[in-house]
C-alpha positions as CSV (number, residue, x, y, z in Angstrom):
1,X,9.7,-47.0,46.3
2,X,7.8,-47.2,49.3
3,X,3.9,-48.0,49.0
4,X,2.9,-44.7,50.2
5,X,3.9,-43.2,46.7
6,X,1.2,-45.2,44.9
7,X,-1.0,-42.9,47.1
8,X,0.6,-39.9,46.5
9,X,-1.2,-36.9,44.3
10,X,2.1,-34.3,44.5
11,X,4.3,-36.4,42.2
12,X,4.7,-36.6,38.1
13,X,3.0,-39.3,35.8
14,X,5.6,-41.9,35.3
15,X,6.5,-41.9,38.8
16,X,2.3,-42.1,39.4
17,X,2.5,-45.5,37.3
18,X,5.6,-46.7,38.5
19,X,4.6,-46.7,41.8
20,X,1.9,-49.0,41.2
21,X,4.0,-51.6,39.6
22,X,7.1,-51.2,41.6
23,X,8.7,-54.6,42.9
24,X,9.7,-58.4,41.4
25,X,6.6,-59.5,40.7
26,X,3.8,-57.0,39.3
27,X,4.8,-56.7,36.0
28,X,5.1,-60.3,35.2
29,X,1.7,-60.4,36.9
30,X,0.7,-58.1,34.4
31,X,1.7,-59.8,31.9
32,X,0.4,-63.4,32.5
33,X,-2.9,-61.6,33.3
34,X,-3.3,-60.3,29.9
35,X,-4.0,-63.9,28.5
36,X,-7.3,-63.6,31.0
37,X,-8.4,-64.8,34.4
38,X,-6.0,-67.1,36.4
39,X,-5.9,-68.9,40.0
40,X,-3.4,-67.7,42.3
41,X,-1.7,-71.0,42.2
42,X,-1.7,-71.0,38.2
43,X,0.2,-67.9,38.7
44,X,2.9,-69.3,41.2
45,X,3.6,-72.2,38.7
46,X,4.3,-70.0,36.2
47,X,6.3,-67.6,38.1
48,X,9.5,-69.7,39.5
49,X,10.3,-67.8,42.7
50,X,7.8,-66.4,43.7
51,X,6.2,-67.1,47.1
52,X,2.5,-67.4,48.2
53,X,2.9,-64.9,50.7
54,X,4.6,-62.3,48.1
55,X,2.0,-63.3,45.6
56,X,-1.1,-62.8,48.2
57,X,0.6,-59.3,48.9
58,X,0.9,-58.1,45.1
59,X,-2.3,-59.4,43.9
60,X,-3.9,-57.4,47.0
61,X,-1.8,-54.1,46.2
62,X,-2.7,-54.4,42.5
63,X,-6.5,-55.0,43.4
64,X,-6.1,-51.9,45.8
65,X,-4.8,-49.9,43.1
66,X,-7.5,-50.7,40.2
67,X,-5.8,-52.9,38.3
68,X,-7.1,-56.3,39.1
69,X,-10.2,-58.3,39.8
70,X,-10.4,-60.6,42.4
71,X,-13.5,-63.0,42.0
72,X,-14.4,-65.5,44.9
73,X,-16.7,-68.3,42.9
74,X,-18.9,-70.2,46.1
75,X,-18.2,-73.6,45.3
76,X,-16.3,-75.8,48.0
77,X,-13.2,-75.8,48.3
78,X,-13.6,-71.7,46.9
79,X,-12.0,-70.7,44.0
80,X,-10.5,-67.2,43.6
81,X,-9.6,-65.9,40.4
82,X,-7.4,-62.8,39.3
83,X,-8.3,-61.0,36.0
84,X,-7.2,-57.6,34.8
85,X,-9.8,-54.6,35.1
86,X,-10.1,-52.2,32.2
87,X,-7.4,-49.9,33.9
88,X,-5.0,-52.7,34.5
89,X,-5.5,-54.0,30.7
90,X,-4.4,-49.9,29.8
91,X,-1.9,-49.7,31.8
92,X,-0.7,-52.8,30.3
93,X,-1.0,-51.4,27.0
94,X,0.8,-48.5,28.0
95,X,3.8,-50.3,29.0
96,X,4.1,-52.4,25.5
97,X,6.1,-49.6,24.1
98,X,8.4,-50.1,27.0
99,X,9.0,-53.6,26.8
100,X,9.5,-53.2,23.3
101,X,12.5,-51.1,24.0
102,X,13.5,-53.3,27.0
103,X,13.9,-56.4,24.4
104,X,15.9,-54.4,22.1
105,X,18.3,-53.3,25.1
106,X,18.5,-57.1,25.5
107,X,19.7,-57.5,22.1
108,X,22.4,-55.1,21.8
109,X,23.6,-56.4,25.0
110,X,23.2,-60.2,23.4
111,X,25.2,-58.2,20.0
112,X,28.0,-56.5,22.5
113,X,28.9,-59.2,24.3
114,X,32.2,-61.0,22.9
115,X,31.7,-64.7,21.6
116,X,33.2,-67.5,23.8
Protein backbone atom coordinates (compact mmCIF):
# COMPACT_ATOMS: atom_id res chain seq x y z
CA UNK A 1 0.00 0.00 0.00
CA UNK A 2 1.49 3.05 -1.08
CA UNK A 3 1.73 6.11 1.56
CA UNK A 4 -0.60 8.14 -0.31
CA UNK A 5 -3.60 5.86 0.93
CA UNK A 6 -2.98 6.91 4.56
CA UNK A 7 -4.04 10.31 3.12
CA UNK A 8 -6.81 9.25 1.24
CA UNK A 9 -10.63 10.31 2.40
CA UNK A 10 -12.48 8.09 -0.71
CA UNK A 11 -11.63 4.68 0.85
CA UNK A 12 -13.54 2.31 3.61
CA UNK A 13 -12.41 2.11 7.40
CA UNK A 14 -10.31 -0.86 7.67
CA UNK A 15 -8.42 0.07 4.63
CA UNK A 16 -8.30 3.92 6.48
CA UNK A 17 -6.45 2.06 9.48
CA UNK A 18 -4.50 -0.28 7.64
CA UNK A 19 -2.98 2.19 5.72
CA UNK A 20 -1.49 3.80 8.71
CA UNK A 21 0.07 0.68 9.95
CA UNK A 22 1.04 -0.96 6.74
CA UNK A 23 4.70 -2.25 6.54
CA UNK A 24 7.35 -4.59 8.85
CA UNK A 25 7.72 -2.51 11.54
CA UNK A 26 4.56 -0.30 12.79
CA UNK A 27 2.78 -2.73 14.50
CA UNK A 28 5.53 -4.07 16.59
CA UNK A 29 6.13 -0.43 17.14
CA UNK A 30 2.89 -0.25 18.43
CA UNK A 31 3.17 -2.69 20.46
CA UNK A 32 6.41 -1.96 22.37
CA UNK A 33 5.02 1.61 22.68
CA UNK A 34 2.17 0.45 24.76
CA UNK A 35 4.53 -0.25 27.78
CA UNK A 36 5.21 3.76 27.61
CA UNK A 37 7.88 6.16 26.23
CA UNK A 38 11.09 4.60 24.61
CA UNK A 39 14.41 5.90 22.80
CA UNK A 40 14.74 5.14 19.32
CA UNK A 41 17.60 2.99 20.05
CA UNK A 42 15.63 1.00 22.94
CA UNK A 43 13.39 0.28 20.16
CA UNK A 44 16.06 -1.09 17.57
CA UNK A 45 17.41 -3.45 20.35
CA UNK A 46 14.32 -4.78 20.82
CA UNK A 47 13.40 -5.13 17.30
CA UNK A 48 16.14 -7.58 15.66
CA UNK A 49 16.15 -6.30 11.98
CA UNK A 50 15.27 -3.50 11.96
CA UNK A 51 17.46 -0.54 10.65
CA UNK A 52 17.91 3.08 11.93
CA UNK A 53 17.05 4.38 8.78
CA UNK A 54 13.62 2.25 8.47
CA UNK A 55 13.03 3.03 12.19
CA UNK A 56 13.63 7.00 11.60
CA UNK A 57 11.10 6.61 8.59
CA UNK A 58 8.23 4.71 10.56
CA UNK A 59 8.44 6.66 13.72
CA UNK A 60 8.10 9.93 11.40
CA UNK A 61 5.03 8.34 9.37
CA UNK A 62 3.41 7.22 12.66
CA UNK A 63 3.99 10.80 14.23
CA UNK A 64 2.61 12.29 10.83
CA UNK A 65 -0.37 10.24 11.21
CA UNK A 66 -1.37 11.00 15.02
CA UNK A 67 -0.26 8.12 16.57
CA UNK A 68 3.00 8.99 18.24
CA UNK A 69 4.74 11.58 20.23
CA UNK A 70 8.06 12.56 19.62
CA UNK A 71 9.57 14.55 22.62
CA UNK A 72 13.15 16.24 22.12
CA UNK A 73 14.41 16.61 26.04
CA UNK A 74 17.46 19.69 25.80
CA UNK A 75 20.04 17.99 27.62
CA UNK A 76 23.41 17.31 25.72
CA UNK A 77 23.81 14.80 23.85
CA UNK A 78 19.61 15.29 23.15
CA UNK A 79 17.45 12.74 23.97
CA UNK A 80 14.32 11.93 21.89
CA UNK A 81 11.66 9.83 23.05
CA UNK A 82 8.64 8.11 21.27
CA UNK A 83 5.33 7.54 23.27
CA UNK A 84 1.88 6.70 21.95
CA UNK A 85 -0.76 9.63 21.68
CA UNK A 86 -4.27 9.02 22.86
CA UNK A 87 -5.21 8.01 19.11
CA UNK A 88 -2.27 5.69 18.75
CA UNK A 89 -3.09 4.05 22.31
CA UNK A 90 -6.98 3.38 20.54
CA UNK A 91 -5.87 2.34 17.70
CA UNK A 92 -3.88 -0.04 19.60
CA UNK A 93 -6.79 -1.14 21.42
CA UNK A 94 -8.64 -1.61 18.51
CA UNK A 95 -6.34 -4.04 16.99
CA UNK A 96 -6.23 -6.33 20.36
CA UNK A 97 -9.15 -8.19 19.07
CA UNK A 98 -7.09 -8.91 15.97
CA UNK A 99 -4.10 -10.14 17.48
CA UNK A 100 -6.22 -12.25 19.51
CA UNK A 101 -7.41 -14.03 16.53
CA UNK A 102 -3.86 -13.85 14.86
CA UNK A 103 -2.50 -16.11 17.97
CA UNK A 104 -5.14 -18.49 17.65
CA UNK A 105 -4.41 -18.82 13.74
CA UNK A 106 -0.94 -19.59 15.18
CA UNK A 107 -2.21 -22.38 17.12
CA UNK A 108 -4.18 -24.29 14.89
CA UNK A 109 -1.38 -24.04 12.45
CA UNK A 110 1.09 -25.17 15.65
CA UNK A 111 -2.14 -28.19 16.09
CA UNK A 112 -2.18 -29.05 12.03
CA UNK A 113 1.19 -29.39 11.58
CA UNK A 114 2.31 -33.33 11.72
CA UNK A 115 4.79 -34.21 14.64
CA UNK A 116 8.45 -34.97 13.63
Amino acid sequence: MTRSRAMDTNVCGVTAAIAVIDGKWKTALLWRLESGPHRPGALRRQLPGLTEKVLTQALREMEADGLVHREVHAVLPLRTEYSLTDFGRELSEALAPLSDWGHRRLEKLTEAQPAS
